[in-house]
N, C-alpha and C positions, 0 to 999 in steps of 0.2 A: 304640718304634715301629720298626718294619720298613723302613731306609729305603735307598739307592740302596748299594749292594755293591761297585762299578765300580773303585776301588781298592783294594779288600781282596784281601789272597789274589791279586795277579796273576801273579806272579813262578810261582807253584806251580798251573800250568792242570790242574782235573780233569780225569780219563781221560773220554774219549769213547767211545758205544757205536757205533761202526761196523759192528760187521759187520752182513750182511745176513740176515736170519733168515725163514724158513717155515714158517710151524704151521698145523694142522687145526684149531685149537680152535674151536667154539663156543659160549665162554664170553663175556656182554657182558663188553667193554673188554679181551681177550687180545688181544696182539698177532701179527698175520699174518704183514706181512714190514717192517720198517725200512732206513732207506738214510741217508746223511750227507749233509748239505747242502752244498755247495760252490758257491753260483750265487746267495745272496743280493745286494740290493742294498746299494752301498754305506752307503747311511743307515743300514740294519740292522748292517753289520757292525760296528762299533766297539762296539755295545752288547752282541753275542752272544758268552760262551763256546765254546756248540758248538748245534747244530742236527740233527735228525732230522725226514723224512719217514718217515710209517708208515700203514699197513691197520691195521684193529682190527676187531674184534667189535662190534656194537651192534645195536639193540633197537630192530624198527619199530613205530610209533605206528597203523599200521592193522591190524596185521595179527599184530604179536608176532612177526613171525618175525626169523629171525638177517639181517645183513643183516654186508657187509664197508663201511666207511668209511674215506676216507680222509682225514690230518691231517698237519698239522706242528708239532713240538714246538721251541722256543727258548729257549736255558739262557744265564741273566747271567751275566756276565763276575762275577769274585769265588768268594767260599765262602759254603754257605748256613748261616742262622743256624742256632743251639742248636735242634731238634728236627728240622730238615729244610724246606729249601725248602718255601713254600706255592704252589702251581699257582695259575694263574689260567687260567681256561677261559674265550676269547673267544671269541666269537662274530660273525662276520664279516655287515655287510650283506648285500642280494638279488645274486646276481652273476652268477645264469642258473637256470636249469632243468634243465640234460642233462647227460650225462653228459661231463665233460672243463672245467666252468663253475666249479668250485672254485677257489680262489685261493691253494692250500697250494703249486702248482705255478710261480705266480711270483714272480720273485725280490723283487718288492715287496710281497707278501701281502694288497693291496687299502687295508689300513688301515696304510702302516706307522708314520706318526707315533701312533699310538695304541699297537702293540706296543712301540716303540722307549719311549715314556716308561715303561711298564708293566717293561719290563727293565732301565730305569735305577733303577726303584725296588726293586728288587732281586726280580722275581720271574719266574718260568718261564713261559714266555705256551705253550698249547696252545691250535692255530686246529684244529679239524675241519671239512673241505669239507662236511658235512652228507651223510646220504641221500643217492645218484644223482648228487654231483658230482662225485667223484671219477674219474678216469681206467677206462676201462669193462675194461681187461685187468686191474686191481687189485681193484672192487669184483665184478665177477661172475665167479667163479670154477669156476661150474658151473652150468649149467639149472636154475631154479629159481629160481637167486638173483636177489632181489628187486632191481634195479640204476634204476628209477626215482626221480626227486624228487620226493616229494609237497608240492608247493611251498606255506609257510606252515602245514604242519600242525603245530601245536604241540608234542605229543606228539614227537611224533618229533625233532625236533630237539631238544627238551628233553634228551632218552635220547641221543642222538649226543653232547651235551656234557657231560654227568655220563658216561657211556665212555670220552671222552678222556681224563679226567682218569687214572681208572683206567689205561690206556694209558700215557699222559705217566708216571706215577711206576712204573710197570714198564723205562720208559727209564733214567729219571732213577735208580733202584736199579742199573739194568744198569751206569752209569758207578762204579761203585762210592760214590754219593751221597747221603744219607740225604734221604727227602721226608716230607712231613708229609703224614697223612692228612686234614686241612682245608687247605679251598680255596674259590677267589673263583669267580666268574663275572661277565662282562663284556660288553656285546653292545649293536649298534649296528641300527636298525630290523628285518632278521629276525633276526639275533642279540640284540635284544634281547628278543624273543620268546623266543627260545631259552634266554636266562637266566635268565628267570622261568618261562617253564613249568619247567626244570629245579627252581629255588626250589617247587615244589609237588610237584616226581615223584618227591623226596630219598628220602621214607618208602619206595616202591618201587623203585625203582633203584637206590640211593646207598648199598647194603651195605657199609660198611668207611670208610666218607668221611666229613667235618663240612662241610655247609656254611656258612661263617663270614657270608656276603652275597652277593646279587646287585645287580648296577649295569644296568639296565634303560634306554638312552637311543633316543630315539626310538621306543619298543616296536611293534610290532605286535601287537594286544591284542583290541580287539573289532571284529571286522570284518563283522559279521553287515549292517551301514550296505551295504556293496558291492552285494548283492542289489537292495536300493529304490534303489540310485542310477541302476544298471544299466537296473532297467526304467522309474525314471523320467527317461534320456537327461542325468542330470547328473554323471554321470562326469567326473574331473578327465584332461588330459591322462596325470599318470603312472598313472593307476589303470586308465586304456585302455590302458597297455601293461604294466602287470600282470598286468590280469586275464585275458588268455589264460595267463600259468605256471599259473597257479590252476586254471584250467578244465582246464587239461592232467594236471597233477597230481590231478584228480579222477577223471578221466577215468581215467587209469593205476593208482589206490587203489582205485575201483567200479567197472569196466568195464562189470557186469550191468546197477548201476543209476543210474550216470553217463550221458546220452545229449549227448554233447558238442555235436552239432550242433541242441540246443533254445538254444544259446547263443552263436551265434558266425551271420555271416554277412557281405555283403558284402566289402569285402576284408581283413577280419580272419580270414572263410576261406577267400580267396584266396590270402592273402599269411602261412597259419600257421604255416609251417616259418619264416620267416625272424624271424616276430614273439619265435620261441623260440631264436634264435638269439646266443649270447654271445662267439663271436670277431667281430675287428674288421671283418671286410667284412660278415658278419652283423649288425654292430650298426650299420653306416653305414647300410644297408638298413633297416631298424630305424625308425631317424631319420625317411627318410623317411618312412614310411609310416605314423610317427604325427601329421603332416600331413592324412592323409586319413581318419583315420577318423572316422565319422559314428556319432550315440547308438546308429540303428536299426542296426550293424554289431556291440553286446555286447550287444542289447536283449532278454534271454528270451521267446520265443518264446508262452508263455502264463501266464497265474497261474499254474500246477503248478506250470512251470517253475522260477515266481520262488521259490514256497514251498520245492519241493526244496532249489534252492541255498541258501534262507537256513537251514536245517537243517542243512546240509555246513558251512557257514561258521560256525557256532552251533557246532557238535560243535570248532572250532580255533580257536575264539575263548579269550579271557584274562580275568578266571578261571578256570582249571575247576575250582578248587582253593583250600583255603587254602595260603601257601606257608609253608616248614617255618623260614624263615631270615629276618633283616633285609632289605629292597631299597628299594635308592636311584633312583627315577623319574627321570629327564630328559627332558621334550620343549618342545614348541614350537607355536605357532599357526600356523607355516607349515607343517607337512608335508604333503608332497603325498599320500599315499598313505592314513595314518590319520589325519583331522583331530583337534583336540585334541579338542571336544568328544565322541570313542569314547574316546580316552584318558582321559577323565573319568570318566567311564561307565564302565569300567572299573575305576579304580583304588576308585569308592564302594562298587562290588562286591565286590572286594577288602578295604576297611577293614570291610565290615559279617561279613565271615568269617574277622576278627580278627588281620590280616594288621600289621604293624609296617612302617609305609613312609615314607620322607624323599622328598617330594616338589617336586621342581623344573619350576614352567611357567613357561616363558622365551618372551616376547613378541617374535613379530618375527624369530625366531633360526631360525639349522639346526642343530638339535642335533647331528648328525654332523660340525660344525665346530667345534663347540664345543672349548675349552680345558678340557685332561682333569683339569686340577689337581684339581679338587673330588672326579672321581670317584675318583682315587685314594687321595689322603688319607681319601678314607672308608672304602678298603679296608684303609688303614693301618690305621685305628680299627678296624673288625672283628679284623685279626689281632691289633692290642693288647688287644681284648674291652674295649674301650670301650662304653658303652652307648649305642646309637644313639637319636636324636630320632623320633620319634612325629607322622607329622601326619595320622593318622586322624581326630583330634577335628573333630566338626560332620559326616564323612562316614559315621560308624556308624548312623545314624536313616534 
């Protein structure tokens, strides 16, 4: 088993890749430009080797086109095992919509007790800020390029995190350091989205890579439910302040045949710069203002309406696919955003397209608080090729 590195090899620190590099390429997962980390927080640093921020190459989920993302890669202290470091590709919760909302930029990277344990157990944690969050002089480097966040589309963030990974082990080689071409993935409500639609995009995206498992906690999964809640006024508090990134991000994916204002009113479109807003005076604003919003403020505008949108949410919902790899489910009866019973609904869908999944429903819980023990040792198991437990049975009929 694959287990915590922290003392091995420390006397003898691998080279780091510093310098700073620019390429034209437009191959998914080539790297742009990379830069050294220096400004982590302290929690992080005892566990890091060495650290790189980087632009890469990757692959939008509406559109195909090349698109620049940006990531940070995090290398365990120690030496990696016999064939090469395995990546693990997190996947970071909802952290905004725009451009500059990524989390690769602060020094606490949003999740850090989840990185931190992930690097004690001896592996390379790659975060990508996803699509459009990245900082806007990094990801649009020229008219055209695609620099919005189509926020929740699965597709595409799928491809953002199988690119990292790519990415990550052209770093990780640049230190003079052998990487394994299998790897995990890891991801927390839209990163958990992110790891599973990855677990199904392998066959087309995933040229050169194994994926050994994804770890899917709190997933955002079938969301097609948002449309009838919408128009029938029973929106949860977080899903009113959702649902305008969503709308927004449709809006920016279909402009032609997106009509954003059949969906938004009262001061949800008074108040919709701030509603998208992810620095801190932005978000105090925020706060309030999800105080005042009222059903008839998300409420679509007409049956069309309602149908369109359930269509759009339908094409990013989870399944779309069988997935190519093992994945370990976690969630909960409380989430605010996707209740369990989509995540159910889901995951049947899933067993019936023959999909191999270890499923955990935790009553009463926040899966995002959750104690990560379980799901690492499970990745343990994958990179020992253990053979994972099966709880499809009763949901294939």
């Amino acid at each position: 088993m694959l287990v915590a590195l922290v003392g091995a090899g420390c006397s003898s620190r691998p080279p780091r890749p510093t310098e700073k590099q620019k390429t034209a390429s437009e191959n998914y997962g080539d790297l742009v430009t990379s830069d050294a980390v220096t400004d982590l927080d302290p929690s992080l640093q005892s566990a890091v080797g060495w650290a790189q921020r980087f632009t890469y190459a990757s692959r939008s989920g509406i559109n195909d086109s090349t698109t620049h993302v940006t990531g940070i890669l995090l290398a365990p202290k120690g030496r990696p095992p016999e064939g090469g470091w395995h990546v693990v590709a997190f996947g970071h919760p909802t952290t905004g919509s725009l451009p500059g909302c990524g989390p690769s930029t602060s020094p606490q990277l949003t999740s850090p007790a989840v990185v931190r344990q992930l690097l004690q157990a001896g592996y390379p944690v790659v975060m990508p800020d996803y699509q459009g969050l990245g900082d806007l002089d990094r990801i649009k480097d020229r008219p055209g390029r695609d620099s919005y966040h189509p926020y929740l589309d699965s597709t595409t963030v799928g491809y953002n995190l199988i690119d990292s990974v790519k990415a990550a082990r052209k770093l990780i080689e640049r230190a003079v350091t052998p990487a394994s071409t299998s790897f995990a993935a890891l991801g927390i409500g839209q990163g958990g989205q992110a790891a599973w639609a990855a677990n199904e995009l392998m066959a087309n995206q995933g040229q050169g890579l194994t994926l050994l498992g994804s770890v899917a906690i709190s997933p955002v999964s079938d969301i097609t439910g948002l449309a009838d809640a919408a128009e029938a006024g029973t929106l949860n508090s977080q899903q009113q302040l959702d649902l305008p990134a969503l709308l927004a991000g449709l809006k920016n994916s279909y402009p032609d045949d997106f009509h954003l204002d059949d969906y938004r009113g009262g001061i949800v479109a008074q108040k919709w710069d701030a509603l998208l807003a992810c620095d801190a005076a932005g978000l105090r604003e925020r706060a309030t203002i999800a105080g005042q919003i009222t059903p008839a403020d998300l409420r679509p505008h007409s049956p069309a309406a309602v149908t369109t949108l359930r269509g759009f949410l339908k094409k990013s919902s989870l399944p779309q696919g069988p997935t190519q790899a093992p994945m370990l489910v976690i969630y909960g009866d409380q989430d605010p955003l996707v209740p369990a019973g989509w995540v159910d609904a889901a995951l049947s869908r899933a067993c019936q397209m023959g999909d191999v999944l270890t499923i955990r429903r935790l009553a009463a819980d926040a899966p995002d608080q959750l104690d990560m023990t379980e799901a690492v040792d499970w990745i343990n198991q994958r990179v020992d090729l253990v053979p994972t437990h099966n709880d499809c049975g009763g949901r294939t009929s």
